[in-house]
C-alpha positions in Angstrom: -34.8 -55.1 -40.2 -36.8 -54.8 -43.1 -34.7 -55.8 -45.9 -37.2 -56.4 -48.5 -38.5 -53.0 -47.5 -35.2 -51.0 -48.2 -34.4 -53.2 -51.3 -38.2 -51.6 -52.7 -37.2 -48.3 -51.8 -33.8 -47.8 -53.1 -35.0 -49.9 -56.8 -37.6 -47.4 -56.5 -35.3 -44.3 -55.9 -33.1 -45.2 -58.8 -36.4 -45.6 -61.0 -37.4 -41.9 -60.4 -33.2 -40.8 -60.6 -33.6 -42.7 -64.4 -37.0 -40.7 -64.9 -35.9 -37.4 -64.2 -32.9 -37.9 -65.9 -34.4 -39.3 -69.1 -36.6 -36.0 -68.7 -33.4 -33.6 -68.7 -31.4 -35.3 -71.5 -34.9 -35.3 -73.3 -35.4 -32.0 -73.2 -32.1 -31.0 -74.5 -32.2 -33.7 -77.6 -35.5 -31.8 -78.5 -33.5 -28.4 -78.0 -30.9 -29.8 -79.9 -32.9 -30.8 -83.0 -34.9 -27.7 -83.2 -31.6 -25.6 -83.1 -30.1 -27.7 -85.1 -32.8 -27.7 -88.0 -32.9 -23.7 -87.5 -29.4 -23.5 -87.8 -29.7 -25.0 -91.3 -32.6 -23.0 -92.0 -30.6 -20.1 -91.2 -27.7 -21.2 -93.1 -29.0 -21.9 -96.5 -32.2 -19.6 -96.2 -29.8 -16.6 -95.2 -26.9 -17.8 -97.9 -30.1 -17.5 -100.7 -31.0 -14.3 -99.5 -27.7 -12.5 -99.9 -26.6 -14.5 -103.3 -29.8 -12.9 -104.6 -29.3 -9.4 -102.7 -25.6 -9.4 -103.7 -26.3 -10.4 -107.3 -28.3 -7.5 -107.3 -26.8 -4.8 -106.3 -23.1 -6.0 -105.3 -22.7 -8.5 -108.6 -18.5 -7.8 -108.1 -19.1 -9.8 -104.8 -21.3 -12.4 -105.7 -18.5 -13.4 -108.3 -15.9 -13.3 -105.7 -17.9 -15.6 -103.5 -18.6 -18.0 -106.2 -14.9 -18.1 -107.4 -12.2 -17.3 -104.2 -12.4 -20.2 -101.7 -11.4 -17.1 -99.6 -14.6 -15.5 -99.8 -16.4 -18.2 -99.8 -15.2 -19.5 -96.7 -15.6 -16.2 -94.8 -19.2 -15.8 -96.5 -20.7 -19.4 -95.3 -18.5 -19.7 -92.0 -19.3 -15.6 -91.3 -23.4 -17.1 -91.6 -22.9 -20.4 -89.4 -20.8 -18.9 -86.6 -22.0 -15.7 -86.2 -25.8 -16.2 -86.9 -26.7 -19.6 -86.6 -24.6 -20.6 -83.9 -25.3 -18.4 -81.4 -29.3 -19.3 -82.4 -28.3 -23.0 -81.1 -27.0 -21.7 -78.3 -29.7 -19.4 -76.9 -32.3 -22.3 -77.5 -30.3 -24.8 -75.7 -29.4 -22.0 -72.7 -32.1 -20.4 -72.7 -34.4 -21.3 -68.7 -31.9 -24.0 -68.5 -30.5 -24.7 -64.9 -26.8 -24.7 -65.4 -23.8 -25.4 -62.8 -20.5 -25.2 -63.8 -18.0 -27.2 -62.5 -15.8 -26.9 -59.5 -12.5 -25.0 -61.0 -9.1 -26.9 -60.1 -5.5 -25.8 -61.2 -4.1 -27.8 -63.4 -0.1 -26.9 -64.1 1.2 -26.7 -68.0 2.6 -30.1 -68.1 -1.1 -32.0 -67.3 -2.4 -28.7 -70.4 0.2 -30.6 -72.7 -0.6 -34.3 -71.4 -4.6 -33.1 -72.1 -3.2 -31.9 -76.1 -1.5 -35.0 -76.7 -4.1 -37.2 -75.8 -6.8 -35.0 -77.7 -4.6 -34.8 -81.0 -3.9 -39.1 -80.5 -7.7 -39.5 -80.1 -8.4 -37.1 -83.2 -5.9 -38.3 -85.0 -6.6 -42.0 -84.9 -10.6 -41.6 -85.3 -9.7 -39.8 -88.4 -8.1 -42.5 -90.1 -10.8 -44.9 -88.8 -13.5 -43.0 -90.6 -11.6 -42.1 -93.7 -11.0 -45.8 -93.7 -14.7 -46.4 -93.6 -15.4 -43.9 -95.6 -13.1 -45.5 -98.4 -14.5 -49.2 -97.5 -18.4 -47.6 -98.2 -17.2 -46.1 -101.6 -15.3 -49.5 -102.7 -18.5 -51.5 -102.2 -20.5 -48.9 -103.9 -18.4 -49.1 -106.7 -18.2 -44.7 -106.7 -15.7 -41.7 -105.2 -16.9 -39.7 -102.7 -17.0 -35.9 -103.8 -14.1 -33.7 -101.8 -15.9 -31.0 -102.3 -16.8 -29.2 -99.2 -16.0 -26.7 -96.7 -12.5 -28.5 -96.1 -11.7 -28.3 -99.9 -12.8 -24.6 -99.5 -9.8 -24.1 -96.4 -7.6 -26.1 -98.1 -7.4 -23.8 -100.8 -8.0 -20.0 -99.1 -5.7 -17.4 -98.1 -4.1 -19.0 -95.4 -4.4 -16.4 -92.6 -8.3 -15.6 -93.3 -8.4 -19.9 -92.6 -6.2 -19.5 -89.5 -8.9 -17.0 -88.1 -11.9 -19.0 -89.2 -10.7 -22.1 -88.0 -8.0 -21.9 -85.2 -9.4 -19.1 -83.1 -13.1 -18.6 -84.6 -14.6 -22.3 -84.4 -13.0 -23.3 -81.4 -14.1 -20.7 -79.7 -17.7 -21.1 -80.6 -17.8 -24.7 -80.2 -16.0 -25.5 -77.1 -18.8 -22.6 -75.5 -21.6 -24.2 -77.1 -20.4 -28.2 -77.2 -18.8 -28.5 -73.9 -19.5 -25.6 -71.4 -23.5 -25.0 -72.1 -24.2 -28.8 -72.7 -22.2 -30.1 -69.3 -23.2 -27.3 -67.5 -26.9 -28.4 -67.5 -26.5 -31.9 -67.3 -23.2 -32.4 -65.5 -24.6 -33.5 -62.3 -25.4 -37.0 -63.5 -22.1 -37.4 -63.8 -18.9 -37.3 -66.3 -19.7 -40.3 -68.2 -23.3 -39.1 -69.0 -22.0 -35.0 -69.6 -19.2 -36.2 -71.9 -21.4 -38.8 -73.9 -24.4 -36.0 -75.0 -21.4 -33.6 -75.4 -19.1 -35.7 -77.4 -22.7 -37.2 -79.6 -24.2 -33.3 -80.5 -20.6 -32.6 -81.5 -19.9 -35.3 -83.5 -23.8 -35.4 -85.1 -22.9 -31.3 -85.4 -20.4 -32.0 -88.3 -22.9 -33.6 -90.4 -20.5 -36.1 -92.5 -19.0 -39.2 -91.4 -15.6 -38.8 -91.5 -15.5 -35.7 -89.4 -18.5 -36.9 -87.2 -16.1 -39.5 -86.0 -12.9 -38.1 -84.7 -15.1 -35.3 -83.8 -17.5 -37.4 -81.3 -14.4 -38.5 -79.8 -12.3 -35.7 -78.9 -15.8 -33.7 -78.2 -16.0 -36.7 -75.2 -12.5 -36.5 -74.0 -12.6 -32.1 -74.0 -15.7 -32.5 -72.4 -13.9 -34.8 -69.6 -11.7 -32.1 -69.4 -13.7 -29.8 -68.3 -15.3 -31.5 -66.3 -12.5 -32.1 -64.4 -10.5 -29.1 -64.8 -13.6 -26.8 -64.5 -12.1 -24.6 -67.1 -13.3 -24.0 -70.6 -10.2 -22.1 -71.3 -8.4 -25.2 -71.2 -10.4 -26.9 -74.0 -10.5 -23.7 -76.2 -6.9 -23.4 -76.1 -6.7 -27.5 -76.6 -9.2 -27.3 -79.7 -7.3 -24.0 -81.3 -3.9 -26.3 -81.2 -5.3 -28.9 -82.6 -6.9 -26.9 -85.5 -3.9 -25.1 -85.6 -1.5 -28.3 -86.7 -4.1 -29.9 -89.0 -4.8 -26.2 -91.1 -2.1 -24.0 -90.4 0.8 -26.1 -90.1 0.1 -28.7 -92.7 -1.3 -26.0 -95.4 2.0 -23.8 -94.9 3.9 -27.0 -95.4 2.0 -27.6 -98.6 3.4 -24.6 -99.7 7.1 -25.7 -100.3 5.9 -29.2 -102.3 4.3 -29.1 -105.9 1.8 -31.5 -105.1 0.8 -32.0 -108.7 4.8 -33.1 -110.2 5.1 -35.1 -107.4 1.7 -36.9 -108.4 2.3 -37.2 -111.8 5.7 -38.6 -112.0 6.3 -40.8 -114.4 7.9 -44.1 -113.1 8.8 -45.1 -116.7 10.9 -41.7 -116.8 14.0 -41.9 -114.0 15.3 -38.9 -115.2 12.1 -36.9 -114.7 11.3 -38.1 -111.5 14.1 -37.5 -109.5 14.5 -34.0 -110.9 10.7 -33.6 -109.5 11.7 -35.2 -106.3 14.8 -33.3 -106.1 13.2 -29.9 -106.7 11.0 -30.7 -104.3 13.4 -31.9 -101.8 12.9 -29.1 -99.1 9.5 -29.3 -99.2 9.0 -33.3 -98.9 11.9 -33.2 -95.8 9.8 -30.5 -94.1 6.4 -32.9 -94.6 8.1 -36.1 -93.6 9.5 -34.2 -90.2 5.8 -33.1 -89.6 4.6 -36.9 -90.4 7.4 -38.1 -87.8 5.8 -35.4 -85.2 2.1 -36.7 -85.8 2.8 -40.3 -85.3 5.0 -39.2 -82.3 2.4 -37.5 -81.0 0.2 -40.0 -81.9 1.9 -43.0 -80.0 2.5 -40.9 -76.9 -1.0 -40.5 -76.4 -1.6 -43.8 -76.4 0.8 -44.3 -74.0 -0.2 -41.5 -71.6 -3.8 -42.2 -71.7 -2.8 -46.0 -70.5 -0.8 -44.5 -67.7 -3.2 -42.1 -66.9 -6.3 -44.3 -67.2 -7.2 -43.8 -63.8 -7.2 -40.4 -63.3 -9.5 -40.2 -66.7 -12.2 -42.5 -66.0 -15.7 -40.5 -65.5 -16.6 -39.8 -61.8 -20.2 -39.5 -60.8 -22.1 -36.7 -60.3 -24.1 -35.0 -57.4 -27.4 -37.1 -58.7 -25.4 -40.8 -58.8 -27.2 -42.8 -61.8 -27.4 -46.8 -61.6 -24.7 -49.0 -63.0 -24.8 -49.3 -66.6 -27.2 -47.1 -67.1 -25.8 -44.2 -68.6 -26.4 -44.4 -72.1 -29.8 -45.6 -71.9 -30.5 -42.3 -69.9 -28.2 -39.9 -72.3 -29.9 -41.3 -75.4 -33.1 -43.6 -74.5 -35.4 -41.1 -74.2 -37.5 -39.6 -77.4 -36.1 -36.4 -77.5 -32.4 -37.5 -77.8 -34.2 -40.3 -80.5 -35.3 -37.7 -82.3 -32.4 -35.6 -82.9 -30.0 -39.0 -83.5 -32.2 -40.1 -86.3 -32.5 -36.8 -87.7 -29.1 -35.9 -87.5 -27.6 -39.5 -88.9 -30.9 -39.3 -91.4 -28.8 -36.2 -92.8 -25.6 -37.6 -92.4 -26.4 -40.0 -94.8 -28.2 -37.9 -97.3 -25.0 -36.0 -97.6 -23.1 -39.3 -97.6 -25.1 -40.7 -100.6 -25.1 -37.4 -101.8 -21.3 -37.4 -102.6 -20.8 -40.4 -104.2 -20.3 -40.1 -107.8 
């Protein structure tokens, strides 16, 4: 037998597997960056257009705009998800083989094991880039500005927020992040579906803090559904999620004034126990919550080390060599391209903030 022989022809099988792939993910990096930049272009270049049309001939809503966080969240989220979203997504879809994957049932207890897990992983990536967020701006010697779109739904009406963000951006992002990217790519396997997934997601958010936890829970939904074969399973995971960290916490908020609690004077007993006191219901209610999160928290952990197994990527139809996945995913120019572009911006914005 002609061992030499079969040793040339399966390296040179696996070479033209790496080619083709590197050709696929390629492809949808370049995809990526131009509907990426468009959506942008779109964003700003249609926000300009109606400040001026509004201040024209609706100047009553231009004012509104500039000074309700309500309307101003409904006027820039109203552009990005209903315009320049769906923009994204017709480039990246559009004469793109796609194959969804196989459906499977999956009961209500594994839906709640999935939640748990993706709120841990969110959760905990959260803190890590706040943390380095807060390590940057110590060495720079500056604060980094708060002002942006989550100062904006921190401080809308609560149920226009609710609709933007629990049931609008899921929506839009699990169809765009998870089902059209691992649709087209998902025969090289989990690892490789979840990794471009979980990277365009996180890049998406354009800041570090949020690209963070957002790269890693985009890579575990996309696992998801991978496995599950249902995107229904993600949305509804995502909406949860957004649901506790908006909803939840900013209905909380309600019952605590933030601003006696963070001025209280130490050097006054009196006054600060009357401020803590009035505030009693309020701070209970937010330490119960706190109690949930690290529960919720620390049971993830746990079931994601019990359930390592049943988590770990499987391969796809097209098997790529060992170790090689993230060369294939992002060593190729196209996915070079749209990193570099999308962290150049990242840290524009970053630099950007400090002040």
């Amino acid at each position: 037998m002609d061992y030499k022989g079969d040793s040339f022809d399966k390296e040179e099988q696996e070479a033209n597997v790496v080619k083709n792939a590197k050709k696929l993910f390629s492809n949808l990096g370049f995809r990526l960056l131009i509907g990426t930049v468009l959506l942008y272009v779109v964003c700003y270049g249609l926000q300009y257009v109606l400040a001026n049309v509004f201040e024209q001939f609706l100047p009553e809503l231009m004012y509104k705009i500039n000074t309700d966080y309500t309307y101003s969240l409904v006027f820039s989220i109203g552009i990005q998800y209903a315009v320049a979203m769906p923009l994204l997504a017709l480039i990246v879809a559009v004469k793109m083989p796609a194959k969804a994957p196989e459906k499977r049932k999956i009961g209500f207890g594994w839906w709640l094991v999935f939640f748990i897990i993706s709120y841990s992983l969110m959760f905990s990536s959260n803190l890590l880039g706040t943390g380095i967020n807060v390590l940057i701006s110590s060495l720079a010697g500056r604060t980094i500005s708060t002002y942006n779109v989550q100062t904006i739904v921190q401080n809308a009406n609560i149920w226009v927020v609710t609709i933007c963000t629990v049931i609008f951006a899921p929506l839009v992002e699990e169809l765009i992040f998870r089902k059209l990217l691992v649709d087209r790519c998902g025969k090289y396997g989990e690892a490789a579906s979840a990794l471009l997934s979980g990277l365009a997601f996180g890049l998406f958010h354009g800041n570090l803090t949020q690209g963070i936890y957002a790269f890693c829970l985009g890579y575990f939904l996309a696992l998801i559904y991978s496995k599950t074969g249902k995107i229904q399973a993600t949305i509804g995971i995502h909406m949860v999620v957004n649901f506790m960290g908006s909803f939840v916490s900013m209905m909380l908020l309600k019952f605590v004034d933030l601003d006696a609690i963070l001025t209280i004077d130490e050097s006054n007993p009196e006054a600060a126990l009357e401020a803590i006191l009035n505030n009693g219901v309020g701070l209970l209610l937010l330490g119960l919550y706190e109690m949930l999160i690290f529960a919720l928290v620390v049971a993830g952990i746990i079931l994601m080390i019990v359930n390592r197994k049943k988590f770990l990527p499987k391969p796809g139809e097209i098997v790529l060599p060992k170790n090689s996945t993230f060369s294939v995913v992002v060593g190729n120019l196209g996915m070079i391209l749209f990193v570099v572009a999308s962290v150049g911006y990242i840290i524009f914005t970053f630099i950007e903030g400090l002040s």
